[in-house]
C-alpha positions as YAML, in Angstrom:
chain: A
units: angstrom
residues:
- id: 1
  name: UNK
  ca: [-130.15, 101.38, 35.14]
- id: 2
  name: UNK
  ca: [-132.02, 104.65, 34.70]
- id: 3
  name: UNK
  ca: [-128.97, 106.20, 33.07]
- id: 4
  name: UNK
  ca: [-128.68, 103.08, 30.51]
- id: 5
  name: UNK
  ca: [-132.36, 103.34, 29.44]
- id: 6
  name: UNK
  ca: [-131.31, 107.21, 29.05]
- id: 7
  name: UNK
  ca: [-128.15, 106.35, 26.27]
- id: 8
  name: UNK
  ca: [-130.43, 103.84, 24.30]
- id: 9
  name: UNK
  ca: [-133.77, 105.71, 24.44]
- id: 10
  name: UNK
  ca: [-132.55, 109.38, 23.73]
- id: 11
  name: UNK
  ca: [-131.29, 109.26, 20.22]
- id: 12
  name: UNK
  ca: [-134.18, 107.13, 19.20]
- id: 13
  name: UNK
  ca: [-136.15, 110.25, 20.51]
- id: 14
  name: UNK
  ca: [-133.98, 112.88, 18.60]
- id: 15
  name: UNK
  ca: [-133.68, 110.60, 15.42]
- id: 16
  name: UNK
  ca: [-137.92, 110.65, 15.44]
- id: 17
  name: UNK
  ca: [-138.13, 114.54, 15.75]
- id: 18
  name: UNK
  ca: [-135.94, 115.07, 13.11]
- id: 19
  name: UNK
  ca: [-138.26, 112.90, 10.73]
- id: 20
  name: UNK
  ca: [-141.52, 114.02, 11.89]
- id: 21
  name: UNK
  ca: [-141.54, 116.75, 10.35]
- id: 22
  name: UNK
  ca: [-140.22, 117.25, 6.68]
- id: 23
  name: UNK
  ca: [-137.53, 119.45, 6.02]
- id: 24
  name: UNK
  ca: [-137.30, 121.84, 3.36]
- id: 25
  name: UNK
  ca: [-134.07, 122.79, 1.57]
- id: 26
  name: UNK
  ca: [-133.34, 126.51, 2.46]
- id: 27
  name: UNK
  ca: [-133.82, 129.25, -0.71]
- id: 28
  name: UNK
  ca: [-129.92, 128.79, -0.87]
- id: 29
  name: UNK
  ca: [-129.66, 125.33, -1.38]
- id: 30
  name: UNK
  ca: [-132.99, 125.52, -4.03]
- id: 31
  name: UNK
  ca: [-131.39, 128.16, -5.83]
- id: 32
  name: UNK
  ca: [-128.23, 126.44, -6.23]
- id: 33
  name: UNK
  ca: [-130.19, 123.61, -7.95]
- id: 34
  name: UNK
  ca: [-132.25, 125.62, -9.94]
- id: 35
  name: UNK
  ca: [-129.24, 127.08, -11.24]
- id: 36
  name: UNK
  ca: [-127.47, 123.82, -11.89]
- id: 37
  name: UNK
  ca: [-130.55, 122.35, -13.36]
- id: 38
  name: UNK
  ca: [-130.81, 125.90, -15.73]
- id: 39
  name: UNK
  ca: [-127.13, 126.03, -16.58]
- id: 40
  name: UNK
  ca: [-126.64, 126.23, -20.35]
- id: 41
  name: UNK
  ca: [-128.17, 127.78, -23.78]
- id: 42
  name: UNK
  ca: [-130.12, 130.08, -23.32]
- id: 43
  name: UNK
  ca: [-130.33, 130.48, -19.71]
- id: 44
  name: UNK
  ca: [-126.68, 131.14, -18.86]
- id: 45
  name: UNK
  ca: [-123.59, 129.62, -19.33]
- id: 46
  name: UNK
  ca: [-121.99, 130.37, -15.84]
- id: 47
  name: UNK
  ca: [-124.05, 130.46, -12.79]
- id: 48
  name: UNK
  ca: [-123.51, 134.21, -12.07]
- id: 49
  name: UNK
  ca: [-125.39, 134.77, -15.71]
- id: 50
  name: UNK
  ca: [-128.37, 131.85, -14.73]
- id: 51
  name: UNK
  ca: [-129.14, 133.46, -11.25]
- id: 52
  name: UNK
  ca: [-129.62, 136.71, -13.31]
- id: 53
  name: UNK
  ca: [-132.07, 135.65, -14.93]
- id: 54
  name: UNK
  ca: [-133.91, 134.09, -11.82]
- id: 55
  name: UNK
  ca: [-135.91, 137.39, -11.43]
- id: 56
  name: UNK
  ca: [-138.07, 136.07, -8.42]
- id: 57
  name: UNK
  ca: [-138.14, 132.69, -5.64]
- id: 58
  name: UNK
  ca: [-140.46, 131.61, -3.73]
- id: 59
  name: UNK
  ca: [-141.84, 129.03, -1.48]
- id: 60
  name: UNK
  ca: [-144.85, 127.23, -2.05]
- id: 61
  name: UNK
  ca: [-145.82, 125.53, 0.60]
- id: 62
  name: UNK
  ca: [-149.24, 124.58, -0.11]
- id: 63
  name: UNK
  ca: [-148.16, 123.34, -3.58]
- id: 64
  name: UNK
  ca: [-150.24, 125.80, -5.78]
- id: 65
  name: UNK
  ca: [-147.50, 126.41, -8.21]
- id: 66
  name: UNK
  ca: [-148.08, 128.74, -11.47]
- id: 67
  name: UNK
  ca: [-145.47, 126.34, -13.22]
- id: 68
  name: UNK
  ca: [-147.35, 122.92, -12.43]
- id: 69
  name: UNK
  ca: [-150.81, 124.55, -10.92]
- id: 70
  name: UNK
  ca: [-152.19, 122.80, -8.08]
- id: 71
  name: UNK
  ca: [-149.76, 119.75, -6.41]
- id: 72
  name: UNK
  ca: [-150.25, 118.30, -3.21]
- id: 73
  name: UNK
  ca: [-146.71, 119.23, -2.21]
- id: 74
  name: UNK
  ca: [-144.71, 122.12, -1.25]
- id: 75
  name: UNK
  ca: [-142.46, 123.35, -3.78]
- id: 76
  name: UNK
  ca: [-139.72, 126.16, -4.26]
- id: 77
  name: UNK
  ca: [-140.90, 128.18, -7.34]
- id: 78
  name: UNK
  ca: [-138.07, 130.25, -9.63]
- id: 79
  name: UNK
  ca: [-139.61, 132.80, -12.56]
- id: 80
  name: UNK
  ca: [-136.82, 133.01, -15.15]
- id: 81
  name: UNK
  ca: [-136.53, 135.33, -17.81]
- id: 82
  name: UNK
  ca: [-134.21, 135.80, -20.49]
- id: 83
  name: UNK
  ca: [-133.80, 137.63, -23.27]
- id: 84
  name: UNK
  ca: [-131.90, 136.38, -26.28]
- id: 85
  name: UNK
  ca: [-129.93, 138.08, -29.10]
- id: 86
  name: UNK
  ca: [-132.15, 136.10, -31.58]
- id: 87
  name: UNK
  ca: [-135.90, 137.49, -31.72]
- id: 88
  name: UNK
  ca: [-137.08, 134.39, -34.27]
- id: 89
  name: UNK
  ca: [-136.52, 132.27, -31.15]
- id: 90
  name: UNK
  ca: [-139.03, 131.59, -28.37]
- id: 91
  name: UNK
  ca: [-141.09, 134.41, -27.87]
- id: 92
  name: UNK
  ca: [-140.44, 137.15, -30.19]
- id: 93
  name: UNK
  ca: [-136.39, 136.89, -28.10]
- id: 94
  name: UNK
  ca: [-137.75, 136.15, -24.85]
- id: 95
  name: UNK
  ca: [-138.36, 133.32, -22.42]
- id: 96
  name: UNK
  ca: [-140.61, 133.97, -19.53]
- id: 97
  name: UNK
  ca: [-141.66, 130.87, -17.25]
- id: 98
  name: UNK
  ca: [-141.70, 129.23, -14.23]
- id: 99
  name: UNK
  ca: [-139.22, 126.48, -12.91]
- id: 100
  name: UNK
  ca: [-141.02, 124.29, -9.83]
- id: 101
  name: UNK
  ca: [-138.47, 122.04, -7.53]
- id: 102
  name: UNK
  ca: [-139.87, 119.85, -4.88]
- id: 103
  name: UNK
  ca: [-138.88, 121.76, -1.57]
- id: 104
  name: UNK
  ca: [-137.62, 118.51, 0.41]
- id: 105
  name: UNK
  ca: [-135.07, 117.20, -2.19]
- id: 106
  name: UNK
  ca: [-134.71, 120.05, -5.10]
- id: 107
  name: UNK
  ca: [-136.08, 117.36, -8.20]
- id: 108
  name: UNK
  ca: [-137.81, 118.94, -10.86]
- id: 109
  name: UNK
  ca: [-141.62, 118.95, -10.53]
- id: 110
  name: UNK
  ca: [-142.24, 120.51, -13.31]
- id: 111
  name: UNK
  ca: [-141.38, 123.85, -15.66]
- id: 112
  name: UNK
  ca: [-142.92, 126.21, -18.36]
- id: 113
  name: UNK
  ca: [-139.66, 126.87, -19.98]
- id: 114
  name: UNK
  ca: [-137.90, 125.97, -23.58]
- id: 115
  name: UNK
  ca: [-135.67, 122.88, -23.55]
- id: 116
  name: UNK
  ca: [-135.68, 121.55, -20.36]
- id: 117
  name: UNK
  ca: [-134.88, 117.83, -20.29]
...
């Protein structure tokens, strides 16, 4: 009997440690979406030129984001810059912002940067 209570009760055990605690995605799997989420004019058209212009990452986890400012969540932060052939676009050629993706699932909390959807 002891050994039956042991098979039913043990993954309910393991299946509520796993979800007491949130997990974050890992700086490879956020970068990967920022990068998909960045991919195009004027931050890259391949991903090898987008994560060149991710110039920093970071994990926020008490949400204080210089993208989005204070949330009440943790968040993985990317600073992009690019500079672009054109200096009558943006800033005098240049882009210079923050990205902010919520650190459990990677969705966009929020962003400082030129045409974003």
């Amino acid at each position: 009997m002891k050994r039956v209570a042991a098979v039913i009760f043990l993954p309910l055990l393991i299946g509520l440690n796993a979800h007491a605690a949130p997990a974050f995605l890992s700086e490879q799997q956020a970068r990967a979406k920022a990068i998909a989420i960045l991919k195009g004019d004027p931050y890259g058209t391949t991903a090898a030129e987008v994560a060149k212009a991710i110039k920093q990452v970071r994990l926020v986890r008490d949400g204080n984001t210089k993208a989005c400012g204070a949330k009440k969540i943790a968040a993985w932060e990317f600073h992009v810059v690019v500079v672009t052939p054109n200096k009558d676009q943006f800033n005098n050629g240049a882009i210079d912002g923050y990205l902010a993706l919520d650190a459990r699932n990677g969705r966009v909390l929020c962003a400082n940067l030129p045409l974003l959807d």
